[in-house]
N, C-alpha and C positions, 0 to 999 in steps of 0.2 A: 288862822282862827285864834281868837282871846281864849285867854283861860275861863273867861269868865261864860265860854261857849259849848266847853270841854264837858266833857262826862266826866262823874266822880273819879272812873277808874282810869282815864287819860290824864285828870289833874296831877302833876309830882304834889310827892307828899311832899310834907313841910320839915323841912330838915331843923333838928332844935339839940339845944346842946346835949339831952338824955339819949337823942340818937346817936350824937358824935359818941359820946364813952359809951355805949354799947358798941358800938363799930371797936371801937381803942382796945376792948377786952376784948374781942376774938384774937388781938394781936395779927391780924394777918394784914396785907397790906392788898393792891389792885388785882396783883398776881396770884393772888390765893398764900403766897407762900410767907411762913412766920420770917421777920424781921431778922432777928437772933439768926437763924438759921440761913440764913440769907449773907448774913457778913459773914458767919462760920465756913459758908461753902467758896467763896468769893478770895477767903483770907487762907482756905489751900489750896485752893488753885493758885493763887500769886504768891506764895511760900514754893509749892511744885514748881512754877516755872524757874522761881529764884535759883531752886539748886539744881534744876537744868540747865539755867545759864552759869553759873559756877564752876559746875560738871564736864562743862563744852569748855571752857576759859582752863581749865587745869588742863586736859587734854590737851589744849594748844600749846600751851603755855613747855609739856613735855615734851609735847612734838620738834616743836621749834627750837629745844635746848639739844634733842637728838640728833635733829637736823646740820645743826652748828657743832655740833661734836666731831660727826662723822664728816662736814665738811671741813675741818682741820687735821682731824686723826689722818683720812684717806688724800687728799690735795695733792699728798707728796708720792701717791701710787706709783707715775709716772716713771720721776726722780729716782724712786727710790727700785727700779724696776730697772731702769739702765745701770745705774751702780752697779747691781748686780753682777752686771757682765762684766763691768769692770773688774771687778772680786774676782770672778771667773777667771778671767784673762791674768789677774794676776797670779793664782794658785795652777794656772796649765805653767806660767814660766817657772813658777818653783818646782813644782813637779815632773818638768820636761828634764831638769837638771840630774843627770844619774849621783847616788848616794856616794862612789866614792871620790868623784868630781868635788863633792860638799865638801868632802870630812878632808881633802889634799887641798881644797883653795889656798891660795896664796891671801894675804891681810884686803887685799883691796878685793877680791873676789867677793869674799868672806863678807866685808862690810855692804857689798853692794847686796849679798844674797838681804843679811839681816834686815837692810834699808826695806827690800821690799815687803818683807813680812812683816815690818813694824808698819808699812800703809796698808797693808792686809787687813791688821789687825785694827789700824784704826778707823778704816772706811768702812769695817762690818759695826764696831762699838758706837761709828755716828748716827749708824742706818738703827740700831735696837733705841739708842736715844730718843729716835723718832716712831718708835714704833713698831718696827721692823723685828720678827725674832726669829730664828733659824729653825728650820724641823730637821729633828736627829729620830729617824720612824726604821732604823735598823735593829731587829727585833718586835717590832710591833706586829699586830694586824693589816692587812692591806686595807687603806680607806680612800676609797676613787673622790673624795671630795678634798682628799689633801696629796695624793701621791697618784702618779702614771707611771702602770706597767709596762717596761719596754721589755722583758722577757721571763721565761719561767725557769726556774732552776731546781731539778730533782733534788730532793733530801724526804727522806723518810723519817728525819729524825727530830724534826720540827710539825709545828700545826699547818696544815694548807692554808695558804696564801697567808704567809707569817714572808714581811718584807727580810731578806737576807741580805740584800746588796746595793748599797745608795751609792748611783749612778753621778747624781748630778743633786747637791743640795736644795732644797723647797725652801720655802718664809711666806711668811703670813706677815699679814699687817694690820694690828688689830685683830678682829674677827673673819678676817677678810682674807684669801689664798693668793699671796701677788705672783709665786711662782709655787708649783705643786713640785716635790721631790721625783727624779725619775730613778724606779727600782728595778729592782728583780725580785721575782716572788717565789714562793717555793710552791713546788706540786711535788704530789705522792706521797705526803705525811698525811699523819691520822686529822681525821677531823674537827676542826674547831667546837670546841661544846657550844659558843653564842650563835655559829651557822648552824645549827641542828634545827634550831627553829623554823628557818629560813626553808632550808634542804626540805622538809615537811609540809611547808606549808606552798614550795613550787611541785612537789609529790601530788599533791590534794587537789593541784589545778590552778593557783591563786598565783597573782603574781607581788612579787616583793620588790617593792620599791628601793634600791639598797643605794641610792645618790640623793636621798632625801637628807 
């Protein structure tokens, strides 16, 4: 059907430029929503994502340098795990050797003893080089995340479970426990004041995570 068939109220009006700038000063656009307002919302949201993406990129960015740290620091766990025994195996032959067998050696005994203690000395100085540092935890508190109890030893005159007797030397490596120290621990001294808490709160019912 022609317009020219239409009812007044089917004709469109006739659009003229005093209708365009009456339309322009509402300032709103198809959407009902102002212009201005429209970039302002548009322009935080795409600032938000920017420093989420930023956010995510730094994160990685730490992760990956963590990553790479601890894959150098730790690499040599293995390595440096067998030494050990080597270490070991060299301080059972010094100390297999009775004191006054040492202090009689003859010159070449003597040098041989020295020989060994100076590789002693130098395969623990290459192993800290790398990372590697020894636990000296005689006198300490007993900590099952760096030391294993092999026995208990009465003294009344120390704190319960205060290590009294290192069995076998520990090392860490970095952050990291490559061998835990084997002790002896004491029983039947007074109580630790930091276990009080502990003692209390396995009293009440609750259980204490203590390998955390």
């Amino acid at each position: 059907m022609s317009d020219e068939n239409k009812s007044p109220e089917e004709q469109p009006a006739d659009v003229t430029p005093e209708t365009e700038a009456a339309a322009g000063e509402t300032g709103a656009d198809a959407t009902g929503m102002d212009p201005l307002e429209l970039l302002q919302t548009e322009n935080a949201d795409l600032k938000d994502r920017a420093l989420r993406a930023m956010a995510e990129m730094e994160n990685l960015r730490r992760r990956t340098e963590k990553e790479i740290k601890d894959a150098r620091q730790y690499a040599v766990s293995g390595f440096a795990r067998d030494m050990l025994t080597v270490s070991d195996n060299l301080r059972r032959a010094l100390e297999a050797l009775p004191e006054d067998d040492r202090k009689n050696a003859d010159a070449g005994v003597a040098s041989l003893i020295e020989g060994v203690e100076m590789i002693e000395r130098d395969l623990l100085n290459q192993l800290e080089k790398n990372g590697v540092k020894k636990l000296n935890p005689e006198g300490q508190k007993f900590d099952p995340n760096f030391h294993q109890a092999m026995f208990e030893v009465p003294n009344t005159e120390v704190p319960n479970n205060t290590v009294v007797q290192v069995m076998q030397a520990g090392y860490v490596i970095g952050e990291r426990v490559l061998r835990p120290a084997m002790v002896g621990v004491s029983k039947g001294g007074p109580k630790d004041v930091a276990q009080a808490p502990a003692d209390a709160a396995g009293e009440a019912g609750q259980t204490v995570d203590k390998s955390a």
